[in-house]
PDB file of N, CA, C, O and CB in Angstrom:
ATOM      1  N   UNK A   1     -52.089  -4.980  24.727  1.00  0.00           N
ATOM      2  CA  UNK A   1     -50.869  -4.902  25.503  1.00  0.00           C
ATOM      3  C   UNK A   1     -50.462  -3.442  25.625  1.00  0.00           C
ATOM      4  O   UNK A   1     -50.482  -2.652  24.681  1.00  0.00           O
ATOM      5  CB  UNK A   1     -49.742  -5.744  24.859  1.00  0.00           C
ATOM      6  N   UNK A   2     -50.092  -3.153  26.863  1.00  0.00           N
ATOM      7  CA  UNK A   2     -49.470  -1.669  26.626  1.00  0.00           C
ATOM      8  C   UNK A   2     -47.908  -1.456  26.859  1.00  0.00           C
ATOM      9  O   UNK A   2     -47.077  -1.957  27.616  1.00  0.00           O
ATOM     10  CB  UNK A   2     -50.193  -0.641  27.639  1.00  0.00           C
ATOM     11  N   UNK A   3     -47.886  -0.321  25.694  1.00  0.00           N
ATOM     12  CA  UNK A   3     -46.708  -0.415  25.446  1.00  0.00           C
ATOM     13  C   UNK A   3     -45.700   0.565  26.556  1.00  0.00           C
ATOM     14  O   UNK A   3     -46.167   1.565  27.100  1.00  0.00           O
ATOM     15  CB  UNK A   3     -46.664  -0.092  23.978  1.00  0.00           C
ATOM     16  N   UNK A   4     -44.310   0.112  26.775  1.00  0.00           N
ATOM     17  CA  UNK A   4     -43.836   0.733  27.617  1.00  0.00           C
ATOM     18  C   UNK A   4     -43.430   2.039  27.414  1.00  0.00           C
ATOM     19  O   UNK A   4     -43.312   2.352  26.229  1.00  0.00           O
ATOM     20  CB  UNK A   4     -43.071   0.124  27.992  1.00  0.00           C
ATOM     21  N   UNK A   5     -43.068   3.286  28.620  1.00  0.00           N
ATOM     22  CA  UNK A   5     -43.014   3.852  28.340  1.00  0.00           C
ATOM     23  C   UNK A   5     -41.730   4.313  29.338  1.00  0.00           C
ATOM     24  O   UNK A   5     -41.278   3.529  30.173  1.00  0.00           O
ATOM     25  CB  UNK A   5     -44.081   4.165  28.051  1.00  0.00           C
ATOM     26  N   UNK A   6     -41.167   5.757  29.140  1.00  0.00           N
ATOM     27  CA  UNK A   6     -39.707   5.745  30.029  1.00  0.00           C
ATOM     28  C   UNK A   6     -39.906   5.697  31.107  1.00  0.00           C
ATOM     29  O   UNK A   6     -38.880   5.378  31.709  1.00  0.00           O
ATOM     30  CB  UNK A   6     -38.788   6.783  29.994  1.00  0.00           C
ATOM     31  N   UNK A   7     -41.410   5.978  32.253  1.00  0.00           N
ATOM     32  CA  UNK A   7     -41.240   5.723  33.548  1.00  0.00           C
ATOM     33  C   UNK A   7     -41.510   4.388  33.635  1.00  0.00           C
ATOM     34  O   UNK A   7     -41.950   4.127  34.755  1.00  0.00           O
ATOM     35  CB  UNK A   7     -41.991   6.513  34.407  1.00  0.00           C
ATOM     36  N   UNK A   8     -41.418   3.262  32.796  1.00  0.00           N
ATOM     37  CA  UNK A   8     -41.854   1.865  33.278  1.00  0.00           C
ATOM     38  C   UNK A   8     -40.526   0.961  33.326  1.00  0.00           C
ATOM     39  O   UNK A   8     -40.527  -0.217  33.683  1.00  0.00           O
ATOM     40  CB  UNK A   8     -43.036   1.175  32.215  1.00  0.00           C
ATOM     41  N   UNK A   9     -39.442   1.650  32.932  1.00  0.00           N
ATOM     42  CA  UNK A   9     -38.287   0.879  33.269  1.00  0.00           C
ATOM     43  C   UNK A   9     -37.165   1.696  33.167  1.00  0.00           C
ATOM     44  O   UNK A   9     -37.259   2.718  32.488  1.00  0.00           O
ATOM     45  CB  UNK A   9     -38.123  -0.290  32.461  1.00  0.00           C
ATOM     46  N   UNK A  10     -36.014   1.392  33.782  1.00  0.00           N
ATOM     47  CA  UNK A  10     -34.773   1.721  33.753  1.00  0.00           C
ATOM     48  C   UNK A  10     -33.496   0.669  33.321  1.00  0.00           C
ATOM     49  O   UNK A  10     -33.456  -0.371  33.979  1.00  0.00           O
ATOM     50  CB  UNK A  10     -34.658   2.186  34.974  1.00  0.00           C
ATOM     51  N   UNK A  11     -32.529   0.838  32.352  1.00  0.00           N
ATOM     52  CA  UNK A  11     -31.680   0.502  31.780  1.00  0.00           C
ATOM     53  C   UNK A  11     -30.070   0.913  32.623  1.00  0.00           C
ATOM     54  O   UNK A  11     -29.945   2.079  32.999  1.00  0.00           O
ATOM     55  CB  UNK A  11     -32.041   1.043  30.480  1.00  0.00           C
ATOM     56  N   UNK A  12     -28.990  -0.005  32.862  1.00  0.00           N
ATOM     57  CA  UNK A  12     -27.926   0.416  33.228  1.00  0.00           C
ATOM     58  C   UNK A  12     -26.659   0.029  32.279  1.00  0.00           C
ATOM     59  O   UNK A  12     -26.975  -0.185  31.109  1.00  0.00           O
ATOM     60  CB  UNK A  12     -27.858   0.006  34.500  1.00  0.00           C
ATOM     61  N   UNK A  13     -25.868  -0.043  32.460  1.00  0.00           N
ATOM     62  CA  UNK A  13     -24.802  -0.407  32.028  1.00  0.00           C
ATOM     63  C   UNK A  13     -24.022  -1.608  32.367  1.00  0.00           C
ATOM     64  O   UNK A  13     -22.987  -1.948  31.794  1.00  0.00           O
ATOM     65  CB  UNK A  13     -24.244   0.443  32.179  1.00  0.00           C
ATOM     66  N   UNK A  14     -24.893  -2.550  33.850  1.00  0.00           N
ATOM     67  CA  UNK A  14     -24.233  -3.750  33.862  1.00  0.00           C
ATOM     68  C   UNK A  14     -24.849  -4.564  33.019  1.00  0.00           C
ATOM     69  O   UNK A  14     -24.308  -5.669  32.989  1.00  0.00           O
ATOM     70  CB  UNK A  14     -24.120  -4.311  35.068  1.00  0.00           C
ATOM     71  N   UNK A  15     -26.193  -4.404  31.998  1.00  0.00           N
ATOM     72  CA  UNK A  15     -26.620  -5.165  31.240  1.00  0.00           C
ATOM     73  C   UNK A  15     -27.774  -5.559  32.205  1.00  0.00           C
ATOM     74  O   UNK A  15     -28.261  -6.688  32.266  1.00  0.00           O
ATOM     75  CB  UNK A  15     -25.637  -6.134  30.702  1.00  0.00           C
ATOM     76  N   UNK A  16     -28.105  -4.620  32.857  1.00  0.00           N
ATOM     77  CA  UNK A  16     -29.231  -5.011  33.929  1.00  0.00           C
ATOM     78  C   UNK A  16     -30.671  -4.111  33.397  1.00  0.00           C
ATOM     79  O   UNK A  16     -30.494  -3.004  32.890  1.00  0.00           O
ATOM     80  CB  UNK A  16     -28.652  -4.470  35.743  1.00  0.00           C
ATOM     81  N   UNK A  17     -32.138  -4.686  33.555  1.00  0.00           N
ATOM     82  CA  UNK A  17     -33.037  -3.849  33.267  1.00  0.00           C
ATOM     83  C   UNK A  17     -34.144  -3.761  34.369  1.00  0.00           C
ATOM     84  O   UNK A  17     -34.586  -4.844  34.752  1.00  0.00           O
ATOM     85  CB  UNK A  17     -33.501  -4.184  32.014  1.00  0.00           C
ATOM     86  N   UNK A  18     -34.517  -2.932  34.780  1.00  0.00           N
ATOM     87  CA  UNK A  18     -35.318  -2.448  35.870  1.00  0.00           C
ATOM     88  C   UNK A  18     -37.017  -2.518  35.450  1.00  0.00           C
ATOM     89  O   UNK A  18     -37.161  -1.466  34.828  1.00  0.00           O
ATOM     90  CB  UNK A  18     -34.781  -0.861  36.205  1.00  0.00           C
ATOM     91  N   UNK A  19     -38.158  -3.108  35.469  1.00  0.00           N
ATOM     92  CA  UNK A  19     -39.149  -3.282  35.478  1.00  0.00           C
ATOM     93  C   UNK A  19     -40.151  -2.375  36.426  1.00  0.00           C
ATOM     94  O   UNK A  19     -39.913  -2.397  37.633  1.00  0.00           O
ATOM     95  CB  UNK A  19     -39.068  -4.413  35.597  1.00  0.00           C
ATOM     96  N   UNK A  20     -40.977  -1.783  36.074  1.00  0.00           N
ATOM     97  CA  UNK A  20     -41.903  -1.876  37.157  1.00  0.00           C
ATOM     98  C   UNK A  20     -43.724  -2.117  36.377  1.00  0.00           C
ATOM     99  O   UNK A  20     -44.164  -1.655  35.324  1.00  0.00           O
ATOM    100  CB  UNK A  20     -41.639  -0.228  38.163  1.00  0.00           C
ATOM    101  N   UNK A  21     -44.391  -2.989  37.392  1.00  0.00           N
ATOM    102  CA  UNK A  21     -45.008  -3.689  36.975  1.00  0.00           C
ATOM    103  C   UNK A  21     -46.360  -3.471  37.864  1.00  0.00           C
ATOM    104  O   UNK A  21     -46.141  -4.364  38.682  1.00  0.00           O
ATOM    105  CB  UNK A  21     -44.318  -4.852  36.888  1.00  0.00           C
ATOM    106  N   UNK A  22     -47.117  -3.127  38.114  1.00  0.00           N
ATOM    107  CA  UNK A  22     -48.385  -2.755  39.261  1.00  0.00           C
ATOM    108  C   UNK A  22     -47.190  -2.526  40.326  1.00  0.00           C
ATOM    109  O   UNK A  22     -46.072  -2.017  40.248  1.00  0.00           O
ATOM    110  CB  UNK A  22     -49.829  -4.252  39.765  1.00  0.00           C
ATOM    111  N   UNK A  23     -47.960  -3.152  41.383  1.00  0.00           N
ATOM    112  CA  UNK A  23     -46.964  -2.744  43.313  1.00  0.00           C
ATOM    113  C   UNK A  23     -45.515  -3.730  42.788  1.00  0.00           C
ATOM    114  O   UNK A  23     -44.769  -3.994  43.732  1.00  0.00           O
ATOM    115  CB  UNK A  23     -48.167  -3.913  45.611  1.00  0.00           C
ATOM    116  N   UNK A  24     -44.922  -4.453  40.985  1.00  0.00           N
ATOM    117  CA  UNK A  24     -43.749  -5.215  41.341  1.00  0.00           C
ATOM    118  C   UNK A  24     -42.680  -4.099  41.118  1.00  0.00           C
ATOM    119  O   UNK A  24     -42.986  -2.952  40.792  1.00  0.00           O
ATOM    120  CB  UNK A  24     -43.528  -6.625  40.426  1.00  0.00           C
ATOM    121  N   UNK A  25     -41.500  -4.496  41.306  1.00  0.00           N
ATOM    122  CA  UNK A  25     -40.219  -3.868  40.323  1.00  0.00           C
ATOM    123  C   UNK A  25     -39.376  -5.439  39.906  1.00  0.00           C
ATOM    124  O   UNK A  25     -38.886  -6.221  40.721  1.00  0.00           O
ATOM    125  CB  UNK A  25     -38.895  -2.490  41.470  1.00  0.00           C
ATOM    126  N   UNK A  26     -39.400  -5.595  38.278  1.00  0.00           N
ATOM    127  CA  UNK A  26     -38.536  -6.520  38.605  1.00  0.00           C
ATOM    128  C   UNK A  26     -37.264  -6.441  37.678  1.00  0.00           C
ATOM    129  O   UNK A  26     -37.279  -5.847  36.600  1.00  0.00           O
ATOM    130  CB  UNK A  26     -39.218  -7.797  38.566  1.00  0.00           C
ATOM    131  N   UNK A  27     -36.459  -6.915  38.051  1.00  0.00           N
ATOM    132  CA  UNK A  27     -34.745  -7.189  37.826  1.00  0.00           C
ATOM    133  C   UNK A  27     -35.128  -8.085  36.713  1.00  0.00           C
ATOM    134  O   UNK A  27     -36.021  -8.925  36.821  1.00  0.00           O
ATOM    135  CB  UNK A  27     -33.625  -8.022  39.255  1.00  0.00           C
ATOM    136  N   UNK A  28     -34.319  -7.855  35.467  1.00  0.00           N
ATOM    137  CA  UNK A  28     -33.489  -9.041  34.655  1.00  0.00           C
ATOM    138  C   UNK A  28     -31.868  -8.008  34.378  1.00  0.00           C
ATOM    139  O   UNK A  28     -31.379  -6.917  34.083  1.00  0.00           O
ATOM    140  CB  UNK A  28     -34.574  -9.641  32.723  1.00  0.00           C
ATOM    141  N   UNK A  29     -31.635  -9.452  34.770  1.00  0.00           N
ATOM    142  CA  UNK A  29     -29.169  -9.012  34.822  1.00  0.00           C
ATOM    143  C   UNK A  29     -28.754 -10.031  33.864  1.00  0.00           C
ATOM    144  O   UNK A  29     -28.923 -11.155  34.337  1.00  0.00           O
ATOM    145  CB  UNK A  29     -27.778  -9.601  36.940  1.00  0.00           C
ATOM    146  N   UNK A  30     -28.296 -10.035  32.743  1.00  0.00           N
ATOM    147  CA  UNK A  30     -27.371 -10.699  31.706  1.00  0.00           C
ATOM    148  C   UNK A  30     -26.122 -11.040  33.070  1.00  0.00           C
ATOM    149  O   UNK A  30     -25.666 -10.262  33.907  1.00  0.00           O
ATOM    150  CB  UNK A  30     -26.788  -9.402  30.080  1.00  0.00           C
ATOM    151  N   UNK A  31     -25.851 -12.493  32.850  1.00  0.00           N
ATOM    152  CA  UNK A  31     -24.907 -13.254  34.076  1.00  0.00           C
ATOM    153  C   UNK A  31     -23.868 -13.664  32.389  1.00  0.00           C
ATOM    154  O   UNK A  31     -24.211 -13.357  31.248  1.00  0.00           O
ATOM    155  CB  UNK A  31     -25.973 -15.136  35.450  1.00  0.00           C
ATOM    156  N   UNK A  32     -22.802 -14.294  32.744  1.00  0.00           N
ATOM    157  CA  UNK A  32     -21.669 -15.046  31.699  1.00  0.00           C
ATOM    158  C   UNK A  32     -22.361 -16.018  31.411  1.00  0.00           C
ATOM    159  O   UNK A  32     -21.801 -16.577  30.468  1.00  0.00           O
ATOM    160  CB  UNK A  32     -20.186 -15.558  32.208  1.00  0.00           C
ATOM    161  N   UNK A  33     -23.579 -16.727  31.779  1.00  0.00           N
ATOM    162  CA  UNK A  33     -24.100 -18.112  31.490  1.00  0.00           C
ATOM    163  C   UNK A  33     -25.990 -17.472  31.268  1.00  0.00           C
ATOM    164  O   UNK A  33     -26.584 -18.351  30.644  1.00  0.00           O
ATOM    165  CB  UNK A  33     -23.661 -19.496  33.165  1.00  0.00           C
ATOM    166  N   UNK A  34     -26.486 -16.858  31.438  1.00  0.00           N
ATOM    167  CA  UNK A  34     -27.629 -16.665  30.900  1.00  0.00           C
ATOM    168  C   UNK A  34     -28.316 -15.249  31.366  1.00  0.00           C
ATOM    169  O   UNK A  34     -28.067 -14.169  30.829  1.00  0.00           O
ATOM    170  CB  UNK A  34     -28.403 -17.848  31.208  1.00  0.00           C
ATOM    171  N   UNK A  35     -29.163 -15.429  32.387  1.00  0.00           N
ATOM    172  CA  UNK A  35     -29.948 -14.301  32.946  1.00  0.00           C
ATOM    173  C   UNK A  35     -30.678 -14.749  34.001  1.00  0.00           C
ATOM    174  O   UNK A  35     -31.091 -15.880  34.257  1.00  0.00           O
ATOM    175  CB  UNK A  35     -30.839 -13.661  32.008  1.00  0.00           C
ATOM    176  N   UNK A  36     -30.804 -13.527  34.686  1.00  0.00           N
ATOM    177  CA  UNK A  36     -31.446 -14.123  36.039  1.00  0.00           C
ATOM    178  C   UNK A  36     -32.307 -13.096  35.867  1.00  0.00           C
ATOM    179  O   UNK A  36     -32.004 -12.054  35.285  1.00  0.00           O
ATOM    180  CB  UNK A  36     -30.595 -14.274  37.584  1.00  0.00           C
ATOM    181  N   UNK A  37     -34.081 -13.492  36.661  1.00  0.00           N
ATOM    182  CA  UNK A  37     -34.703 -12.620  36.895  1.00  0.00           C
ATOM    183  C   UNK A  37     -35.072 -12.382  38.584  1.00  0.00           C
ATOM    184  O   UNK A  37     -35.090 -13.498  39.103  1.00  0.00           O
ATOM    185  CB  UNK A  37     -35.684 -12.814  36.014  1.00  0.00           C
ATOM    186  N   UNK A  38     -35.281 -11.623  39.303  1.00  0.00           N
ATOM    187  CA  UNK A  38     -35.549 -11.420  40.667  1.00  0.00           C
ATOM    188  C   UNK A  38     -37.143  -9.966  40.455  1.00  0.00           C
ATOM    189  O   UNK A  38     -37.073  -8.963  39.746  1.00  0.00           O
ATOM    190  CB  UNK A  38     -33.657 -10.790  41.595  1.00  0.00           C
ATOM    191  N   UNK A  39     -38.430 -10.419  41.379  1.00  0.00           N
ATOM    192  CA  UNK A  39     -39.051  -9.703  41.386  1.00  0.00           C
ATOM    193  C   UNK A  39     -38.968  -9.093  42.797  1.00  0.00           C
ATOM    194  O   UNK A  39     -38.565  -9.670  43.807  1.00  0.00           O
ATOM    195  CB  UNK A  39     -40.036 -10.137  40.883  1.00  0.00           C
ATOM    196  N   UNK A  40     -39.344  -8.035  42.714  1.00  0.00           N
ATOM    197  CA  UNK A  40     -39.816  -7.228  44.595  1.00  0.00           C
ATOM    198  C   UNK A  40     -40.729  -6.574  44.750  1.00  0.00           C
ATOM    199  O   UNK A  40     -41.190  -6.016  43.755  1.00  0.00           O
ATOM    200  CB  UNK A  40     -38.946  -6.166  45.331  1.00  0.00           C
ATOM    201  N   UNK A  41     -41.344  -6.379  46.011  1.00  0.00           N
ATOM    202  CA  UNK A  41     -42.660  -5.597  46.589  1.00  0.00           C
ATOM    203  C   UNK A  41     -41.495  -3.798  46.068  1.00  0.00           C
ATOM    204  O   UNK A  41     -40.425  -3.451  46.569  1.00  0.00           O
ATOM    205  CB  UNK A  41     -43.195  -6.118  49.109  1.00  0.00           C
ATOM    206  N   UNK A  42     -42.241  -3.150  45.051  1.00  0.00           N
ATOM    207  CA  UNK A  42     -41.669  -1.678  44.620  1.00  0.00           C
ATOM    208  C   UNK A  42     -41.527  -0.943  45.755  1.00  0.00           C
ATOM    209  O   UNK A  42     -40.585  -0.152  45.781  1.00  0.00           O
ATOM    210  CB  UNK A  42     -42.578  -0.825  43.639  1.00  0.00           C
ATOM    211  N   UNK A  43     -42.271  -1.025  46.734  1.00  0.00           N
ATOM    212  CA  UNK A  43     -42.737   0.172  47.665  1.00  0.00           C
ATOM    213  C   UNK A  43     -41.620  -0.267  49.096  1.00  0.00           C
ATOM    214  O   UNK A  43     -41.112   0.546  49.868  1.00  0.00           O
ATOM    215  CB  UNK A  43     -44.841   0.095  48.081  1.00  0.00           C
ATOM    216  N   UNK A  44     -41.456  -1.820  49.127  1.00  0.00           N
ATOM    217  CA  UNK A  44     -40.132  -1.937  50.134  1.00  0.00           C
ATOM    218  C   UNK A  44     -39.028  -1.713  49.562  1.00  0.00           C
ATOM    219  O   UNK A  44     -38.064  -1.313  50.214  1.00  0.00           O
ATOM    220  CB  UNK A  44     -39.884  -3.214  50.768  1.00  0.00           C
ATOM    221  N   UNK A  45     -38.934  -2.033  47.614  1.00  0.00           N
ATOM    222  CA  UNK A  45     -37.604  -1.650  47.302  1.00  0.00           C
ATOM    223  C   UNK A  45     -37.142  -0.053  47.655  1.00  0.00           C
ATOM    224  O   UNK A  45     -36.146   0.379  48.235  1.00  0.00           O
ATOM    225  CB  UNK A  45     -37.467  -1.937  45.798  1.00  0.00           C
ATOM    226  N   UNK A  46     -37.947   0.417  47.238  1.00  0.00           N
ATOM    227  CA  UNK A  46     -37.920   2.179  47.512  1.00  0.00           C
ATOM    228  C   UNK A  46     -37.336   2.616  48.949  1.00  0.00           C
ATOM    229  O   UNK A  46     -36.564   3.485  49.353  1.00  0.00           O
ATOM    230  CB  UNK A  46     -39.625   2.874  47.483  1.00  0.00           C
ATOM    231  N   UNK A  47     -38.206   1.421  49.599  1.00  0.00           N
ATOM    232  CA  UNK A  47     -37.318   2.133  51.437  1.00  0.00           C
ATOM    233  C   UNK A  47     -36.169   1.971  51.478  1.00  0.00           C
ATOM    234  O   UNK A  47     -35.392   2.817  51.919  1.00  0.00           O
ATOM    235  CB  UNK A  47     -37.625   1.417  53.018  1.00  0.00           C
ATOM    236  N   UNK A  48     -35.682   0.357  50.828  1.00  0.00           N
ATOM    237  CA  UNK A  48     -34.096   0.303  51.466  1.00  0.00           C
ATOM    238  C   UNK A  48     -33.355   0.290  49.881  1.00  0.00           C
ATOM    239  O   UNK A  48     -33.716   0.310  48.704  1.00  0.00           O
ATOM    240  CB  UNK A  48     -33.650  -1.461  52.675  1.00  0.00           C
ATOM    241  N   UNK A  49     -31.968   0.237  50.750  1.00  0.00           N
ATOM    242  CA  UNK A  49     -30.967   0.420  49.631  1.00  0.00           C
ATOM    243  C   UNK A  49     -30.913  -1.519  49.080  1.00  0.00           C
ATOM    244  O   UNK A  49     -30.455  -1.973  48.032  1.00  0.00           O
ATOM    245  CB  UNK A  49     -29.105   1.285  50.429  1.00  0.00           C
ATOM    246  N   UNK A  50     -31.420  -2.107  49.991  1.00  0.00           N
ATOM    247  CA  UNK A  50     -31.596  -3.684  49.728  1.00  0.00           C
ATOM    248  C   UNK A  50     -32.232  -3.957  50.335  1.00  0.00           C
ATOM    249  O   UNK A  50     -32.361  -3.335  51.389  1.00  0.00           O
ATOM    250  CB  UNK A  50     -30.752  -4.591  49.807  1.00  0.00           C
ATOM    251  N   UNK A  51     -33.070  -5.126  50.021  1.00  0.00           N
ATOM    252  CA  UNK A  51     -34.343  -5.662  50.365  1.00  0.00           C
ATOM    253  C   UNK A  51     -34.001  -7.075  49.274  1.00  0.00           C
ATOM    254  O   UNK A  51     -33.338  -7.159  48.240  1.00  0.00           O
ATOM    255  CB  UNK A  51     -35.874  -4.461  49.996  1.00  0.00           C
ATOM    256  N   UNK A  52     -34.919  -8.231  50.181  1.00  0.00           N
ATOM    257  CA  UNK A  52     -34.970  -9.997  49.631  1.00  0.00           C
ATOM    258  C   UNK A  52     -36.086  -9.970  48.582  1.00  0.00           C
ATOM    259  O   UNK A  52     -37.238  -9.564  48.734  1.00  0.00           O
ATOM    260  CB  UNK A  52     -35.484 -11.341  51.035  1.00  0.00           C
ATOM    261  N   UNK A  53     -35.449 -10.541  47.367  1.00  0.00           N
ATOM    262  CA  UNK A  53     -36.835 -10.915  46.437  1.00  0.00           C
ATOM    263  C   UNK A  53     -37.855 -11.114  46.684  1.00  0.00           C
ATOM    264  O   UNK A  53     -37.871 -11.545  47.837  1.00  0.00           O
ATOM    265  CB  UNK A  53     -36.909 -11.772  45.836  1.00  0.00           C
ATOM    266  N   UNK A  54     -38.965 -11.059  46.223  1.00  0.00           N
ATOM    267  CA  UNK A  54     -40.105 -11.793  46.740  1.00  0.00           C
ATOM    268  C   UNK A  54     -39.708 -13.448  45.654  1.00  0.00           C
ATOM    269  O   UNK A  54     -39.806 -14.446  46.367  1.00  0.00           O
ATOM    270  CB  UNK A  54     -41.932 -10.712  46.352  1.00  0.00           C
ATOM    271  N   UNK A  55     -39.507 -13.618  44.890  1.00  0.00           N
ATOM    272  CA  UNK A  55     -39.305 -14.458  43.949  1.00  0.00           C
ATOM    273  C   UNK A  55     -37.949 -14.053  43.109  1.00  0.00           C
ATOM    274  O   UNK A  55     -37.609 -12.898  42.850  1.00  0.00           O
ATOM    275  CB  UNK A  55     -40.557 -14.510  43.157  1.00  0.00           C
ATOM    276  N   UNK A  56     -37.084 -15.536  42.653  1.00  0.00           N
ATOM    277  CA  UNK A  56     -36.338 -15.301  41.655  1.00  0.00           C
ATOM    278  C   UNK A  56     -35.846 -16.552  40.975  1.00  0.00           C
ATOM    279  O   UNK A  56     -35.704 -17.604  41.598  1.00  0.00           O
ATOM    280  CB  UNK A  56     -35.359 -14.501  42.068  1.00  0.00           C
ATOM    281  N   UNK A  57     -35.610 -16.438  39.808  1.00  0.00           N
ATOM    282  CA  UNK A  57     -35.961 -17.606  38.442  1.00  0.00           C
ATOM    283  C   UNK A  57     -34.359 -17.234  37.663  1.00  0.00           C
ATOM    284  O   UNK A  57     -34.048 -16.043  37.621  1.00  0.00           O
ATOM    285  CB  UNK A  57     -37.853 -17.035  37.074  1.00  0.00           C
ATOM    286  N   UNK A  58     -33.348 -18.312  37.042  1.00  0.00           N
ATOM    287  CA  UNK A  58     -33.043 -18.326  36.278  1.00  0.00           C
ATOM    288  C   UNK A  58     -33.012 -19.168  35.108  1.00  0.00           C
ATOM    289  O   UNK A  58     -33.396 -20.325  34.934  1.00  0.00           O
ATOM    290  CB  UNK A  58     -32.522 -18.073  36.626  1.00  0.00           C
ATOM    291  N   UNK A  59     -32.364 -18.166  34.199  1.00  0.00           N
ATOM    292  CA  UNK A  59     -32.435 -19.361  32.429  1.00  0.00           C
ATOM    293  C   UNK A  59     -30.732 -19.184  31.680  1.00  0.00           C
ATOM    294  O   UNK A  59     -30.121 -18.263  31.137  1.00  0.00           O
ATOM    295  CB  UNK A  59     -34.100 -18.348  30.651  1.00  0.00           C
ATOM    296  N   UNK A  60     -30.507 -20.289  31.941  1.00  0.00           N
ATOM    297  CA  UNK A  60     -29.313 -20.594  31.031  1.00  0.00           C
ATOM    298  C   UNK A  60     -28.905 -20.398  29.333  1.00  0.00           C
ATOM    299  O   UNK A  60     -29.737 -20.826  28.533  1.00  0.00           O
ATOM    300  CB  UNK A  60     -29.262 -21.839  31.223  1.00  0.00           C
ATOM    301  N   UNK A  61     -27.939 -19.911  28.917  1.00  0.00           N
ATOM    302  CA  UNK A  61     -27.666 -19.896  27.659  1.00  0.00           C
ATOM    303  C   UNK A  61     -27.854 -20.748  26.406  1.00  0.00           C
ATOM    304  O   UNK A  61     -28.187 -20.538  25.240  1.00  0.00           O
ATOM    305  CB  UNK A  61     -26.773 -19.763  27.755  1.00  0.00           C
ATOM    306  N   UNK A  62     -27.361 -22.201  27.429  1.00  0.00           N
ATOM    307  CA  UNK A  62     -27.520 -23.495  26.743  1.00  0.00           C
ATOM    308  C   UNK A  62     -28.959 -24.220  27.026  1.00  0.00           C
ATOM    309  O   UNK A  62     -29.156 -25.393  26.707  1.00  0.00           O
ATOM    310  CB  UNK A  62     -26.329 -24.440  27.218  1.00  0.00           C
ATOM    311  N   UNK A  63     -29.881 -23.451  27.618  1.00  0.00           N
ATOM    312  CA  UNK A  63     -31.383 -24.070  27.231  1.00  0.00           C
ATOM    313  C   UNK A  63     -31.787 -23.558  25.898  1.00  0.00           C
ATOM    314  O   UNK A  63     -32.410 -24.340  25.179  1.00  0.00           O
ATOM    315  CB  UNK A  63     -32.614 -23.622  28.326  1.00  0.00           C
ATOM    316  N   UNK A  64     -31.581 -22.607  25.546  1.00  0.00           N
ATOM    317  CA  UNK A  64     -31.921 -21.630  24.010  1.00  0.00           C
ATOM    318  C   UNK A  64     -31.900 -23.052  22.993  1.00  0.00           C
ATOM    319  O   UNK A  64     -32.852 -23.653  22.494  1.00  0.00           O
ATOM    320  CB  UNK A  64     -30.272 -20.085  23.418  1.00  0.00           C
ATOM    321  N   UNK A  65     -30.247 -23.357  22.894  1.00  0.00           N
ATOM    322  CA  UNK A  65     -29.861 -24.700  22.092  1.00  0.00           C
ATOM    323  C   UNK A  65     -31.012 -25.883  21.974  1.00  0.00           C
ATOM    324  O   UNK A  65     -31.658 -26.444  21.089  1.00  0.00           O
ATOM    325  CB  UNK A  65     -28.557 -25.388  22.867  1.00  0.00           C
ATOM    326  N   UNK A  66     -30.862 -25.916  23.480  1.00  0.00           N
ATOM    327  CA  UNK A  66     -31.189 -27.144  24.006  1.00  0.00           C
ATOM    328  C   UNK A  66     -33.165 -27.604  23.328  1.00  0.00           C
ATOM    329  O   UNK A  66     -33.581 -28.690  22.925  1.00  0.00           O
ATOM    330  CB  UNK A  66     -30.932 -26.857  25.998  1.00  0.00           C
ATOM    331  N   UNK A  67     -34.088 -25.955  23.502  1.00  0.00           N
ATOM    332  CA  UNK A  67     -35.242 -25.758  23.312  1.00  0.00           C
ATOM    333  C   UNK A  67     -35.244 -26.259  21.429  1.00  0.00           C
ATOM    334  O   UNK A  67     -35.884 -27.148  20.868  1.00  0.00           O
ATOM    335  CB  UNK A  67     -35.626 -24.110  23.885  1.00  0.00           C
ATOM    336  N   UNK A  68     -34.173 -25.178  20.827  1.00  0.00           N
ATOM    337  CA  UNK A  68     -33.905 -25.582  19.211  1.00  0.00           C
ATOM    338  C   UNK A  68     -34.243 -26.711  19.090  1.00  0.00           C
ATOM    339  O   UNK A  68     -35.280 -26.948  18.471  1.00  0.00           O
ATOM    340  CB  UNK A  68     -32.534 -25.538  18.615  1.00  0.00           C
ATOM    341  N   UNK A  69     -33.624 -27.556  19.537  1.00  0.00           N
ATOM    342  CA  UNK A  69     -33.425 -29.088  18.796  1.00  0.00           C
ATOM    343  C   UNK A  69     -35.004 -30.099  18.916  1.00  0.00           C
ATOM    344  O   UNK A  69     -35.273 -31.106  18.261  1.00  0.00           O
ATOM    345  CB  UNK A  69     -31.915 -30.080  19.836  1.00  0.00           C
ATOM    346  N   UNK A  70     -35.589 -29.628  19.645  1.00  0.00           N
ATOM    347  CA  UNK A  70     -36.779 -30.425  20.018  1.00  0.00           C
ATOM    348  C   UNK A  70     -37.552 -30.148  18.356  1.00  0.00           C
ATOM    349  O   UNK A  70     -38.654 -30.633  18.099  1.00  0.00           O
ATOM    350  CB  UNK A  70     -37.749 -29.706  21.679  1.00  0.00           C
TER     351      UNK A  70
END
């Protein structure tokens, strides 16, 4: 596995973390109820100030629980 390094991601202050991954960049954002992830083509994020996911997935707080108990 390789390990990351400071050009492979960026950190903010909304609790958001910036990925980049071969041609991806992807988003994970801490929400009041869990986290959402959103991936994008890097090279269209770069053109605009916004651009549509290519894909995006979330996970709830109360699945964590929910996974425990099994």
């Amino acid at each position: 596995m390789k390990r990351l390094i400071d050009d492979d991601y960026t950190m903010d202050n909304n609790g958001s973390v910036w990925i980049d991954v071969r041609g991806f960049t992807v988003n994970i954002l801490t929400t009041d109820e869990g986290i959402t992830v959103d991936v994008f083509n890097r090279n269209e994020l770069a053109e605009h100030i916004w651009c549509s996911p290519i894909a995006s997935t979330y996970a709830f707080d109360h699945e964590l629980a929910d996974s425990a108990a099994e």
